[in-house]
Backbone bond lengths (Angstrom), bond angles and torsions (degrees), N, CA, C in turn:
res aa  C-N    CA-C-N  psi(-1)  N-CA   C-N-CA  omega(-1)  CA-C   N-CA-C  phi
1 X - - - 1.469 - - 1.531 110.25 -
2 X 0.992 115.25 -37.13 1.482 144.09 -158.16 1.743 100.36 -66.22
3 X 1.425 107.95 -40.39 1.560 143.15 -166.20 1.341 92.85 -80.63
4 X 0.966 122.67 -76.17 1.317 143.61 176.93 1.473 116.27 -12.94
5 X 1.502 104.94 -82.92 1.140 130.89 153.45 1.476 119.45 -21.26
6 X 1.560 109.75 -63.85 1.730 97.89 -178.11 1.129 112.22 -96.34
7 X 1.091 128.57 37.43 1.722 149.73 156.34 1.512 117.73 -93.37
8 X 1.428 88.20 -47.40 2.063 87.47 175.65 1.516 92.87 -79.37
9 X 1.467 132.99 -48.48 1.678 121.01 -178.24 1.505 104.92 -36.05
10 X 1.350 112.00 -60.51 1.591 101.74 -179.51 1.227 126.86 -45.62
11 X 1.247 86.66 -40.86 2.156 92.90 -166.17 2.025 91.90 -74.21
12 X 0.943 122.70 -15.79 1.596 107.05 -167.00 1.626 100.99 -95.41
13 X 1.825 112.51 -14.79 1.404 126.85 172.39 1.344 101.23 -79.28
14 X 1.095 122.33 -40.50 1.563 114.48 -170.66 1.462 107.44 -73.49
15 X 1.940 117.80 -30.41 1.622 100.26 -179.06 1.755 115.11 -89.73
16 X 1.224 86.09 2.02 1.686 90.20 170.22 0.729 134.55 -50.78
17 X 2.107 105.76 -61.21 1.131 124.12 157.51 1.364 141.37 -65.48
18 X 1.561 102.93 -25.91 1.841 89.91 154.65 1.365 131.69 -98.66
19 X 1.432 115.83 18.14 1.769 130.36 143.81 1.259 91.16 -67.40
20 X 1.449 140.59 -83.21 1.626 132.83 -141.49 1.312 109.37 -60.80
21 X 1.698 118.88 -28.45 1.582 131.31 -161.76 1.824 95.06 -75.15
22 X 1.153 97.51 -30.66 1.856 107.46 -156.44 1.702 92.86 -80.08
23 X 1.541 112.83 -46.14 1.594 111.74 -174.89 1.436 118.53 -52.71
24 X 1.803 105.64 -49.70 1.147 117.08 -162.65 1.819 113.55 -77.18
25 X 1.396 101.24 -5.02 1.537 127.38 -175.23 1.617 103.09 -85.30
26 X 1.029 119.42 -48.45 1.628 152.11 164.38 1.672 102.00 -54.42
27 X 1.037 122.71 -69.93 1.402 117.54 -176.53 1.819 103.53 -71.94
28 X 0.991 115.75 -45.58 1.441 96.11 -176.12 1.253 122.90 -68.09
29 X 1.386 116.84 -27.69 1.950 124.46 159.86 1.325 74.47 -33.17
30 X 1.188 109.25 -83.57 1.960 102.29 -131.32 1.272 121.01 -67.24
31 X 1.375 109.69 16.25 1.509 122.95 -177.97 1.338 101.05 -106.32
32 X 1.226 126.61 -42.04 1.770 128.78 157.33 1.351 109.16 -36.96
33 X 1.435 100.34 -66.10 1.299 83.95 -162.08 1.654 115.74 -81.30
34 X 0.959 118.04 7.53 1.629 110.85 158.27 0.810 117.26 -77.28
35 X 1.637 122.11 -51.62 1.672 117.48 -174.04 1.717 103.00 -61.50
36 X 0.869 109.05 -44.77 1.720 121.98 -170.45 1.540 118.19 -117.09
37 X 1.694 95.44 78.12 1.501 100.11 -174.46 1.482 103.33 -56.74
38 X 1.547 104.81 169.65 1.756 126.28 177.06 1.776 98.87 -73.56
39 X 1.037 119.20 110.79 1.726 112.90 156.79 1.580 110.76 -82.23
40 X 1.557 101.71 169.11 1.469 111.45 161.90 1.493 105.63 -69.93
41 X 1.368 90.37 175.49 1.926 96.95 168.36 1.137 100.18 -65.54
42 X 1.049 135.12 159.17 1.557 164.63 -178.54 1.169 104.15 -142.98
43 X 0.914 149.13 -25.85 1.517 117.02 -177.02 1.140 134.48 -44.74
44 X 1.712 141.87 -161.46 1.042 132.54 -167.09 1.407 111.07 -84.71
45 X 1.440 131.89 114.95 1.402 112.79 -159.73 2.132 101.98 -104.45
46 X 0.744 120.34 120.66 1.725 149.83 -164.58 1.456 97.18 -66.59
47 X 1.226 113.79 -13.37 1.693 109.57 -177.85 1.598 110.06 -132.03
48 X 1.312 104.22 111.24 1.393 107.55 -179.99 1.273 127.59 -89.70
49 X 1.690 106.19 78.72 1.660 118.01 -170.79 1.616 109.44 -37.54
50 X 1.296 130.56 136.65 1.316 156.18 147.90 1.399 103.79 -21.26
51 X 1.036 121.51 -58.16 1.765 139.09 169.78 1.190 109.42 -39.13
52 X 1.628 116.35 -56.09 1.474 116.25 -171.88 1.639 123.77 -70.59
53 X 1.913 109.30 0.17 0.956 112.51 -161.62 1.821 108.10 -109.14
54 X 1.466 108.99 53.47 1.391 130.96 -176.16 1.193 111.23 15.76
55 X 1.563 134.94 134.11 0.833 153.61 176.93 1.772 101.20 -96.83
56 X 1.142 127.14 -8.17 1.412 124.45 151.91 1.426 116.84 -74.48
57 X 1.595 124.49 -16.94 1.495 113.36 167.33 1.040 121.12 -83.04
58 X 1.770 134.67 115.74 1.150 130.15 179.49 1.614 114.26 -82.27
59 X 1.569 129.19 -23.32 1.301 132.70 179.87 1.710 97.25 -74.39
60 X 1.534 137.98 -12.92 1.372 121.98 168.94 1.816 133.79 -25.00
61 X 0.910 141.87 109.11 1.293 139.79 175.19 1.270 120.23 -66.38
62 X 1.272 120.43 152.48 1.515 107.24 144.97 1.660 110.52 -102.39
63 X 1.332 113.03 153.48 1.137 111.71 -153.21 1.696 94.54 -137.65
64 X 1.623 107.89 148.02 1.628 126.10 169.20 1.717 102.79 -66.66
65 X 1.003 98.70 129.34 1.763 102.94 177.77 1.598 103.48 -63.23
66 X 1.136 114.77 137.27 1.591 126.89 -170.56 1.380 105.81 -95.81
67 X 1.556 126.27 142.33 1.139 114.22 -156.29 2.098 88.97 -106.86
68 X 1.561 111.85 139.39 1.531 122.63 -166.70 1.795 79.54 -70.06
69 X 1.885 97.31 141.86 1.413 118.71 146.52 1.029 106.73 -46.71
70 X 1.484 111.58 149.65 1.349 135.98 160.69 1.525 118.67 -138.32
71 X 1.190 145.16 37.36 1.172 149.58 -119.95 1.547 95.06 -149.38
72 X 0.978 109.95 175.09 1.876 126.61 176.42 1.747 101.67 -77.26
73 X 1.295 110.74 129.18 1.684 110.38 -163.93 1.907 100.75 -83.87
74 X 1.155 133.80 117.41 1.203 126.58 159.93 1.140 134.66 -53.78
75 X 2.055 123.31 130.26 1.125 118.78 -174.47 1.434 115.93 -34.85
76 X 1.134 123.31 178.48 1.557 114.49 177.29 1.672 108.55 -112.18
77 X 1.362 105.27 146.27 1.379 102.42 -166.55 1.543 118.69 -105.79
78 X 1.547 109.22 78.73 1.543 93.59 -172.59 1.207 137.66 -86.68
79 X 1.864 100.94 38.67 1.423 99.34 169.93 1.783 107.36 -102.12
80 X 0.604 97.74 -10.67 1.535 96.26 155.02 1.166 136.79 -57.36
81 X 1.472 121.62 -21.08 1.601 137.45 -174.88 1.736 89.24 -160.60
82 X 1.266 126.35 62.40 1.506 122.69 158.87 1.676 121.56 -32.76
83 X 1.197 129.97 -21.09 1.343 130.38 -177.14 1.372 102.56 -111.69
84 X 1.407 124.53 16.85 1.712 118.71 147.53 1.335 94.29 -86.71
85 X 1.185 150.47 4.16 1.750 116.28 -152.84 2.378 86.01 -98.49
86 X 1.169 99.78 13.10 1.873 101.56 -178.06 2.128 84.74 -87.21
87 X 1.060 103.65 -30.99 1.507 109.82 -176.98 1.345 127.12 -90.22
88 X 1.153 108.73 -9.94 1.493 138.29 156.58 1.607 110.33 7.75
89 X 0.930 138.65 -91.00 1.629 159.36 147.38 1.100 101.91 -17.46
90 X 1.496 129.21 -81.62 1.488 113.08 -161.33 1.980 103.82 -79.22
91 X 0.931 100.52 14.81 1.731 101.41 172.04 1.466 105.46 -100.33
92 X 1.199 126.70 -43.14 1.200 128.06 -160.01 1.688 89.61 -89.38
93 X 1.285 122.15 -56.41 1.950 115.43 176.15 1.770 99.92 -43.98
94 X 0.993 120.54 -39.91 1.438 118.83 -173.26 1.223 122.03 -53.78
95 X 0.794 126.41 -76.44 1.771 157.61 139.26 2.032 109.34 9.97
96 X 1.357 65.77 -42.95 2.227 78.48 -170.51 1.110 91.58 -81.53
97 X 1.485 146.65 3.74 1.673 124.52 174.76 1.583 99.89 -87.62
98 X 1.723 121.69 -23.01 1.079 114.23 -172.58 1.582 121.95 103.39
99 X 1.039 117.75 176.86 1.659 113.78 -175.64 1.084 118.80 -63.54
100 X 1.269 117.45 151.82 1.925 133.74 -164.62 1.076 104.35 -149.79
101 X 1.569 120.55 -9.94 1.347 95.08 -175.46 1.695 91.00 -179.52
102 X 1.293 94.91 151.90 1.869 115.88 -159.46 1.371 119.16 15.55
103 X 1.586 98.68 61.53 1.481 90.65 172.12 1.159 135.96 94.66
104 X 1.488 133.14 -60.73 1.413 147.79 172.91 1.299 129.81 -136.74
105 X 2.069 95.39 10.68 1.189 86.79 179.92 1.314 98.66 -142.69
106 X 1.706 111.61 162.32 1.246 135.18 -178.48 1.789 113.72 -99.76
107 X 1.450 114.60 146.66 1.286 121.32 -164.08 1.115 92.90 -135.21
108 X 1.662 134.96 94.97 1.238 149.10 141.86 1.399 133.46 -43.18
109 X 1.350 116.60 113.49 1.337 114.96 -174.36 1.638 122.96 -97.89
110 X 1.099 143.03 -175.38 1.691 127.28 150.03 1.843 92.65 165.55
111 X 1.423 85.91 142.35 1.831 94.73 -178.70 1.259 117.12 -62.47
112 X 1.097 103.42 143.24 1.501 117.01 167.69 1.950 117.18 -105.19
113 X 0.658 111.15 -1.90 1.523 122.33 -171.87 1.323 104.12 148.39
114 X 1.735 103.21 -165.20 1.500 111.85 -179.33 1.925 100.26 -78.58
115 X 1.476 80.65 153.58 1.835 95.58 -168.24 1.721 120.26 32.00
116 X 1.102 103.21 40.98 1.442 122.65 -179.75 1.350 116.34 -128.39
117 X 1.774 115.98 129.66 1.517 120.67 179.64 0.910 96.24 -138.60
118 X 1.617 106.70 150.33 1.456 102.15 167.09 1.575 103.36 -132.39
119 X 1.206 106.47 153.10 1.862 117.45 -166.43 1.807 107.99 -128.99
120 X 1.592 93.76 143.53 1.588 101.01 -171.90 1.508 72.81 -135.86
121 X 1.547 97.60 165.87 1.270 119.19 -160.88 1.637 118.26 -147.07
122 X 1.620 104.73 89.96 1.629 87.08 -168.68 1.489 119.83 -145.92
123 X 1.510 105.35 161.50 1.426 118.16 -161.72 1.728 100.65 -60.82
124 X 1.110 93.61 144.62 1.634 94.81 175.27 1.504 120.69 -98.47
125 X 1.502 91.24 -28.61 1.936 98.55 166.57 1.486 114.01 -83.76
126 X 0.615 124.56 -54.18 1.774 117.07 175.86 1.767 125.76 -86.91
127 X 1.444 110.29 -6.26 1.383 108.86 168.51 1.481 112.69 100.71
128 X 1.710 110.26 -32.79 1.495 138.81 -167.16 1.620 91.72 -38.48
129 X 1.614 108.03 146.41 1.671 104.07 159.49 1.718 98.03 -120.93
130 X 1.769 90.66 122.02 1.435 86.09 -178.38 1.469 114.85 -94.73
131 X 1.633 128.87 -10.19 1.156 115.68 -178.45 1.679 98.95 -142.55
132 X 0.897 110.83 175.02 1.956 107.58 -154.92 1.758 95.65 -179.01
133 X 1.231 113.28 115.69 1.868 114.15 -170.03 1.663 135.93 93.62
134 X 1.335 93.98 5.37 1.427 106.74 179.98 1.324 107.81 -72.50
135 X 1.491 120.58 101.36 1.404 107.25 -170.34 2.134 91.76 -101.29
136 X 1.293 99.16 171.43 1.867 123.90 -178.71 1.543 92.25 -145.11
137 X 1.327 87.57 134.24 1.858 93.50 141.39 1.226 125.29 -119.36
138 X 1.237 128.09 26.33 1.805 124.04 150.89 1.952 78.50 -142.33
139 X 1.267 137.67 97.53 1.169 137.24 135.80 1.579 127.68 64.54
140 X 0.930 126.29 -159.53 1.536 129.65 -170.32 1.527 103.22 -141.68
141 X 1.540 127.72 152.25 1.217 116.59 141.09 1.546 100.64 -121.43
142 X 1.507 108.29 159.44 1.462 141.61 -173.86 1.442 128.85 -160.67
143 X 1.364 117.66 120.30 1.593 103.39 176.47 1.966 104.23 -125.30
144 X 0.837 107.13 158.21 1.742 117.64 -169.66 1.491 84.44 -63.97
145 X 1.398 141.82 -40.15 1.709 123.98 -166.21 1.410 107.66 -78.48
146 X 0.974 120.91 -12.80 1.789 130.24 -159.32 1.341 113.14 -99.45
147 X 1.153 132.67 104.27 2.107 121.58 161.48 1.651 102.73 -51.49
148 X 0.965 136.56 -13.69 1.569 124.56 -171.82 1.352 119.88 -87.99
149 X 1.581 124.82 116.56 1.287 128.68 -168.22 2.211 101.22 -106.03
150 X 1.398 111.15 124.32 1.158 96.68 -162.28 1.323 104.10 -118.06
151 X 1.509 123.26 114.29 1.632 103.73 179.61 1.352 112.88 -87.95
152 X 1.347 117.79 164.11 1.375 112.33 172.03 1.687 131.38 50.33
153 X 1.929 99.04 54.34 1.445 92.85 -145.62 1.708 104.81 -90.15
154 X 1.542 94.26 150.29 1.512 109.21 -165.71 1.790 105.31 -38.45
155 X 1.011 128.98 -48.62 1.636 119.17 175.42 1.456 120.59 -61.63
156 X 1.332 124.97 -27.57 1.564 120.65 147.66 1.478 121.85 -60.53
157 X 1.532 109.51 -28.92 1.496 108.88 -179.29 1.528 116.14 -41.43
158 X 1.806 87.48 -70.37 1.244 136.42 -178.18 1.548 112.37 -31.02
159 X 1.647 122.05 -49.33 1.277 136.84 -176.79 0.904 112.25 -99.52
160 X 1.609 145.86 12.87 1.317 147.83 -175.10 1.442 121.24 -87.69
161 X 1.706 106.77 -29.75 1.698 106.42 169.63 1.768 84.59 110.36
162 X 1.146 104.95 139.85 1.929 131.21 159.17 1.569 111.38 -10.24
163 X 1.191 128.10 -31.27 1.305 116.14 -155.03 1.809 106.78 -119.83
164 X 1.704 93.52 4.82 1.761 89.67 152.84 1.273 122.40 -165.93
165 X 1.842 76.80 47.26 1.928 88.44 155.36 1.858 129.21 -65.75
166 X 1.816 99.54 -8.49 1.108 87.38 -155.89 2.067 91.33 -101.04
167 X 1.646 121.88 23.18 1.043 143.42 -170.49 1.902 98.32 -64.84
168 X 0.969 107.02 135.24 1.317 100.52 -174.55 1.829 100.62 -94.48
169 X 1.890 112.92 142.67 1.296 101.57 145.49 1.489 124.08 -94.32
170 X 1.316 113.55 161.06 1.745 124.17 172.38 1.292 113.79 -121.38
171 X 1.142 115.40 129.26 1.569 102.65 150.96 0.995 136.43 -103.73
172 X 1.874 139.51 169.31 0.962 129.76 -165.59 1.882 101.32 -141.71
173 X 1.220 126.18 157.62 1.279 119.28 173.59 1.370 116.65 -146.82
174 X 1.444 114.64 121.83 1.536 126.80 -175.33 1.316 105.48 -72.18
175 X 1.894 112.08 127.17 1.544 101.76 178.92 1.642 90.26 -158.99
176 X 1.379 111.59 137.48 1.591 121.27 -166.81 1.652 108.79 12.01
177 X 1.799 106.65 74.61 1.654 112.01 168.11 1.330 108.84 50.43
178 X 1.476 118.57 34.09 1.476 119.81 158.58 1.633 99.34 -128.58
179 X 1.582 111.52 134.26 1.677 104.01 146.22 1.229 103.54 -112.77
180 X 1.503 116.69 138.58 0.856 154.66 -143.06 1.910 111.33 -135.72
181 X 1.183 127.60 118.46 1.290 144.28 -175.53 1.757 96.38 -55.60
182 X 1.091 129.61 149.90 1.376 155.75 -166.56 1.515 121.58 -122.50
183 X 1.612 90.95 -86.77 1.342 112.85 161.05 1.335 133.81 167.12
184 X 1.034 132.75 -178.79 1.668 110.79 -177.44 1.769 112.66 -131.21
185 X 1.593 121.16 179.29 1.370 126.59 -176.15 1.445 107.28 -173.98
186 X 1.223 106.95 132.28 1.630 119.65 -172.42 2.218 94.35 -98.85
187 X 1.171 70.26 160.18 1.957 78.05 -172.49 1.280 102.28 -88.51
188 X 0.932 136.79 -14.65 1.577 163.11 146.57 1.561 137.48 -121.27
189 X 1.555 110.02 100.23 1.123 133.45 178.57 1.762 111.94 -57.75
190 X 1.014 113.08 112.73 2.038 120.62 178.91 1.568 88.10 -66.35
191 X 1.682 99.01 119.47 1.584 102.79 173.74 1.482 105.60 -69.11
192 X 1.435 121.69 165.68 1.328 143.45 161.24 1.526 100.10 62.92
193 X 1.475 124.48 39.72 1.548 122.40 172.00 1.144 109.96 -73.65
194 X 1.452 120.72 142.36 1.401 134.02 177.80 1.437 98.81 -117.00
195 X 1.607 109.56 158.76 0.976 119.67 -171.40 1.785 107.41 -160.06
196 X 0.977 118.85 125.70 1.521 113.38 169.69 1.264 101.65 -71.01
197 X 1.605 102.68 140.33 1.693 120.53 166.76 0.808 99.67 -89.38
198 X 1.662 137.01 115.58 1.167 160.29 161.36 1.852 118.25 -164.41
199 X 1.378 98.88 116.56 1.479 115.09 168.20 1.603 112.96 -50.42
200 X 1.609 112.04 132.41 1.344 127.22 -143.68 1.645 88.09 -154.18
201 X 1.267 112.98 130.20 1.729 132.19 177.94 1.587 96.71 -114.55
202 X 1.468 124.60 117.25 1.235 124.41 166.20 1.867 107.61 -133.24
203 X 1.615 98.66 168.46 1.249 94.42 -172.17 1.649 113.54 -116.27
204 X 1.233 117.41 170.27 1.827 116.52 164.38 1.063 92.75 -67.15
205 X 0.904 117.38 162.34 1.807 147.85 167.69 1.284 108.27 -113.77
206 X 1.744 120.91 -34.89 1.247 122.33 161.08 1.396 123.67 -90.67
207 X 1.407 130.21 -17.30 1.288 123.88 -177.66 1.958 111.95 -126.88
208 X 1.104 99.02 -16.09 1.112 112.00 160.03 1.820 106.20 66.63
209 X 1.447 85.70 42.78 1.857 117.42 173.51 1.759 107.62 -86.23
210 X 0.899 110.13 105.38 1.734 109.09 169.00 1.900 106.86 -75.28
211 X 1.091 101.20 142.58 1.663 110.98 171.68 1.506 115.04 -150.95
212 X 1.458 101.02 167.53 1.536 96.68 170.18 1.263 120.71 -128.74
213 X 1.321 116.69 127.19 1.581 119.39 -172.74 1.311 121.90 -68.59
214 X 1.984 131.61 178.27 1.542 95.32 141.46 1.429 129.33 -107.79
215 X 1.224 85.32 26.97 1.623 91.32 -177.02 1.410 106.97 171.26
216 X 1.711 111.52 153.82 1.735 102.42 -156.84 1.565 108.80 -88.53
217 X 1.332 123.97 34.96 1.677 141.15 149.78 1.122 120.31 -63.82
218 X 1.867 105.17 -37.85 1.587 114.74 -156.37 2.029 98.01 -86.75
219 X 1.447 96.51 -15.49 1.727 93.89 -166.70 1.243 123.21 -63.15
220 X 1.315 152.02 157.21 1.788 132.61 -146.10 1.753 75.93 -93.83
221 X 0.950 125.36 171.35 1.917 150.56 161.73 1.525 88.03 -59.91
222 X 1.326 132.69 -82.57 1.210 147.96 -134.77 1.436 98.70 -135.46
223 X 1.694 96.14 136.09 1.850 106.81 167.76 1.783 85.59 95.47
224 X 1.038 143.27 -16.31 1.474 126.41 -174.49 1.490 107.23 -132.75
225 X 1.348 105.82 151.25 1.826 110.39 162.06 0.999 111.12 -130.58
226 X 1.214 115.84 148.82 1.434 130.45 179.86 1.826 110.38 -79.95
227 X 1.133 122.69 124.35 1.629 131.52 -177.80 1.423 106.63 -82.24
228 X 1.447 104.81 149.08 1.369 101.42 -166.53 1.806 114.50 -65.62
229 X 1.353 151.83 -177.74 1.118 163.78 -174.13 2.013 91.82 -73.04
230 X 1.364 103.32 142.10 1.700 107.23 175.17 1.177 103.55 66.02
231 X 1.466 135.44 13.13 1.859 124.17 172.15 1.257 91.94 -64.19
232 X 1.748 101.79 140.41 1.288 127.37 155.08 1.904 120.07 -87.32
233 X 1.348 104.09 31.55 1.373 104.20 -166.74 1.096 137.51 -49.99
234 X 1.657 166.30 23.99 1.131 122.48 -101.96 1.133 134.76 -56.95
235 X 1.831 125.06 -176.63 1.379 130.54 -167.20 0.890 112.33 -112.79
C-alpha cells in the first residue's frame, strides 16, 4: 500500500510539473510576441508592384523594362565603401544569386535587429558598391527590369498591423551607377503638421547624395541628415 501510495505522489508530481512547464510556456509566447510583434515577410521582394511606386511622386517615370545581367559577377570592390568589408560574407553570398534589380545590379539584404534591414547595393559588372546603409523596417522591393529601389513598400505598409502605419516609404532610382533619392510618403499623414518653410540641404547616409529640400518635412525620417545651415556641400 505503502508503494502504492508514493507512486501515485509521483505521478500527481510529474503532472504538476508539466501543467506549470505548459503555463509558463504559454505566458512567455505572449510576451514575445508583444515585445516582438509578427511582421510580414520582408524579404527582398523581386517584383516591384506599380503600387509601391507612390503616387505622391510627381518626377516618377515610366520606364523601358531593363533587361537582368547575365554575365560573369565581379569580385566585389570594398574599397569603394570600406565600412561594408564588417559585411563582407553576406555581401559577397549575395551577389552570387545575380541581378535583382536595374539590370546589373544586386540589392543585398540582412537584419539589423527587430524590424530592421539593412541594404547594400551593387554593381555586378564592376564589383563597385554603390549604396551601403539603406536601412527599411518592413523590407525593400526591387526587380532586375526596374531602376526603382523601394524601401518600405506601401503593400508591406499596408499589412503590417497599427503600429507601423506611420513607417515611411522612399524611393530610390538607378541612373548611370548613381541611386539617387526620388522621394518619399507615409501611409498616414500626422494631421495638423507644421513645418517651417525653410530650404534645408541634407545628405544619404547610404549613398552619400547631397540634396536640397523645401523644407525639413520633405527630409526621409531615416537614411538622411539634415546639414547644418550655410553648408557648402556639393550637389
Amino acid at each position: 500500500m505503502k508503494q502504492s501510495r508514493t507512486k501515485l505522489l509521483y505521478l500527481v508530481l510529474a503532472l504538476c510539473i508539466v501543467v506549470l512547464g505548459a503555463v509558463i510556456f504559454y505566458l512567455a509566447s505572449n510576451k514575445i510576441t508583444d515585445d516582438h510583434p509578427v511582421l510580414p515577410d520582408v524579404s527582398t521582394n523581386t517584383t516591384t508592384d506599380k503600387n509601391n511606386l507612390l503616387d505622391e511622386c510627381p518626377n516618377l517615370e515610366d520606364y523601358k523594362p531593363l533587361a537582368p545581367y547575365t554575365g560573369p559577377v565581379a569580385e566585389v570592390d570594398f574599397d569603394t565603401f570600406p565600412d561594408a568589408r564588417q559585411f563582407s560574407g553576406v555581401i559577397n553570398e549575395g551577389v552570387k544569386k545575380g541581378s535583382n534589380f536595374a539590370g546589373s545590379y544586386s540589392v543585398v539584404e540582412w537584419g539589423c535587429g527587430t524590424a530592421c534591414q539593412n541594404e547594400a547595393v551593387v554593381n555586378l559588372e564592376t564589383g563597385k558598391i554603390v549604396a551601403l546603409g539603406l536601412l527599411s523596417t518592413l523590407g525593400v522591393s526591387n526587380s532586375p527590369e526596374s531602376p526603382y529601389l523601394v524601401l518600405n513598400p506601401r503593400t508591406n505598409v499596408e499589412r503590417a498591423g497599427e503600429m507601423f502605419q506611420h513607417v515611411e516609404t522612399q524611393v530610390y532610382k538607378m541612373e548611370n551607377d548613381r541611386l539617387t533619392y526620388v522621394c518619399k510618403a507615409s501611409a498616414r499623414q500626422d494631421e495638423g503638421e507644421v513645418c517651417a518653410q525653410v530650404v534645408v540641404q541634407a545628405r544619404s547616409i547610404g549613398t552619400g547624395e547631397v540634396k536640397t529640400f523645401a523644407n525639413p518635412c520633405k527630409v526621409p525620417d531615416t537614411n538622411w541628415e539634415v546639414l547644418p545651415a550655410g553648408s557648402t556641400e556639393p550637389q
